[in-house]
N, C-alpha and C positions, 0 to 999 in steps of 0.2 A: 569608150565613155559616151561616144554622140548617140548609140544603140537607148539608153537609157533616159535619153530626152522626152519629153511630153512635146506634141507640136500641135497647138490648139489654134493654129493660123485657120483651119478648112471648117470650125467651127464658128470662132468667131466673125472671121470675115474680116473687111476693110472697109465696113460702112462708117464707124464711128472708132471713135478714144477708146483702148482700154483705162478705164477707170483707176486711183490709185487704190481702190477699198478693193476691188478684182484683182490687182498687182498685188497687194498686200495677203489675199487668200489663198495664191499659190504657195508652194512648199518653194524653200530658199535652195539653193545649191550654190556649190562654191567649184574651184578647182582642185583636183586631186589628185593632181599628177607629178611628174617630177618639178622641181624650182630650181633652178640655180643663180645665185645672188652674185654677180661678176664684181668685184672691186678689184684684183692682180692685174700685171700686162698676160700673163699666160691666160688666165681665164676669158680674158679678153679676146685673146687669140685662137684657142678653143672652142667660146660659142662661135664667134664670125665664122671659123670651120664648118660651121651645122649650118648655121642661119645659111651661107651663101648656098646651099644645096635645096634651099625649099623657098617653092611656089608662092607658098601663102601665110602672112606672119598675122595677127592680131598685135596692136600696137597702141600704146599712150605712154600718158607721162606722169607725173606727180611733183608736185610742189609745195612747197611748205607752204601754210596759211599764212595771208597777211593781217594782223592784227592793230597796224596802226593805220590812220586813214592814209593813202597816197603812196604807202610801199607796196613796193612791186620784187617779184621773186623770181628766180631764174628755174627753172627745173632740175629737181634734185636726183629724182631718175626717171628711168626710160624702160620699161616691159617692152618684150616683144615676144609673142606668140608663136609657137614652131609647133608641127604637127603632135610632139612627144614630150617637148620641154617647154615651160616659160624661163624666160632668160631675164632678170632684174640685172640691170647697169646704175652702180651710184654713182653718180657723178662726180662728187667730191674728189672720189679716189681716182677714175678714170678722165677727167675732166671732159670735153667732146671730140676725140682723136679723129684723125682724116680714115682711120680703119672703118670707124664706127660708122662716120657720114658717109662711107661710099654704100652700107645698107641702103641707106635712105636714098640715096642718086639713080639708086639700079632699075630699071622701070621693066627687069624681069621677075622683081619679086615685087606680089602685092603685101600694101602694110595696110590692112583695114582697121580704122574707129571710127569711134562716135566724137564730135566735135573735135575737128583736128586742127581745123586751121588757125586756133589759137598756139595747139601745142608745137606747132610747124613753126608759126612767126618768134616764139620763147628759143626754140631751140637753135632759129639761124642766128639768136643774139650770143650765145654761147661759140658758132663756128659758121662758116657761108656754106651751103651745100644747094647742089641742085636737085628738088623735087623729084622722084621720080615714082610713078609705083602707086601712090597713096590714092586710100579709097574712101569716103569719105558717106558713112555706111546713113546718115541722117537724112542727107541729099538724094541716094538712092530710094530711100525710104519712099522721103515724100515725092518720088520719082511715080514710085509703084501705087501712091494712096494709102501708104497707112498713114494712121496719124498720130501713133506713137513715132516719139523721134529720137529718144533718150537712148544709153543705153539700157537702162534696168527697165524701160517700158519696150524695148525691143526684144530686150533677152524675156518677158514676159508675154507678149505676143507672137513673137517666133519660137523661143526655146518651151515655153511651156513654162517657165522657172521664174523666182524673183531672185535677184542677189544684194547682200548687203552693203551699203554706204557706212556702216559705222564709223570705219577708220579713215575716212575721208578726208576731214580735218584735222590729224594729225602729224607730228612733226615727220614731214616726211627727208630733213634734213639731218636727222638722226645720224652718229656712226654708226651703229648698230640697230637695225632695224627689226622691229618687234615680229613675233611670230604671226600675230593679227596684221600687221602692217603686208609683211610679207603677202600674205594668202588672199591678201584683199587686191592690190596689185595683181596680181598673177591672174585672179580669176575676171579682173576688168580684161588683161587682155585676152585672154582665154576666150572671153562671151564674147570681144569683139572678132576675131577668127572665126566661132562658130557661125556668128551672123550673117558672116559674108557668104561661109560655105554653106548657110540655108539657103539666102536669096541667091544665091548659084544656081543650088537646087530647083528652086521656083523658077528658075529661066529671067528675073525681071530687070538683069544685068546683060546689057549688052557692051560689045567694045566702044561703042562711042558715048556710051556713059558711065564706063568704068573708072576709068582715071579721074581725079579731079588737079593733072599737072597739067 
């Protein structure tokens, strides 16, 4: 799949913004690989099987919109990016098990996104875990001088690609989540994984600013 990336970093450069009207001109891409939608204890216990065996996850969250002023929402699931699958957890059905948080504890596996340390402080209110791992792909950004910070301004900068927001606001609190729903998730963390393992590539990570625990 990463063979087929466009990477317009050595054209562009790091002088300036990519623009949203240049964001907007690339062609969209999404992910297209396997899904699997965890809500069983088995399933549950199945992905963690995979996940504990690889190096590098792409990771976020998703929360139902709040549409009254002053409510606040807990996160409804959790993507995490594995070299061959994205793995969707709903929380409803799995609540935040100590299986699930010892992912997040392991500071052998990295979990790379964009804007995390909201989705960090959401999830220790569901269960207490200790950070470990996380990479916090905006920080490294503006580490290197781009000054796109986003992800869809990253995955535009780096992947060559834009991806869609549409289903952003939608109820991500669903029992049944939609097939839009689904592929929109999976390909946030999808782009966050990629990203990482671009700026890998570029050399602009090192170990003393790879973590952000």
């Amino acid at each position: 799949m990463r063979d087929s990336i466009n990477m317009p970093i050595e054209r562009l450069g790091f002088d300036r913004r990519m623009t949203k009207e240049e964001i907007n001109s690339l062609p969209i891409s999404k992910y297209d690989g396997k899904i699997m939608v965890v809500r069983t204890e088995d399933g549950l216990d199945l992905a963690l099987d995979e996940l504990r065996e690889e190096k590098f996850l792409g990771f976020d969250t998703e929360t139902r919109p709040n549409f009254k002023k002053g409510q606040s929402n807990l996160p409804a699931i959790i993507q995490l990016a594995a070299e061959e699958t994205v793995y969707i957890f709903q929380l409803q059905y799995l609540k935040f098990p100590g299986k699930l948080r010892g992912i997040f504890s392991s500071k052998e596996i990295v979990k790379a996104g964009v804007a995390i340390d909201n989705d960090l402080l959401q999830l220790q209110r569901l269960g207490k875990f200790d950070e470990g791992g996380f990479v916090g792909l905006a920080r490294i950004a503006k580490i290197a001088g781009i000054k796109n910070h986003g992800l869809r301004g990253l995955a535009a900068v780096l992947l060559g690609f834009r991806i869609s927001k549409g289903a952003q606001r939608s109820n991500w609190g669903s029992k049944d989540l939609s097939n839009k729903q689904i592929s929109y998730a999976a390909t946030d963390a999808w782009v966050g994984r990629e990203i990482f393992l671009r700026m890998k590539e570029m050399g602009v990570m090192s170990r003393d600013l790879l973590f952000d625990d």
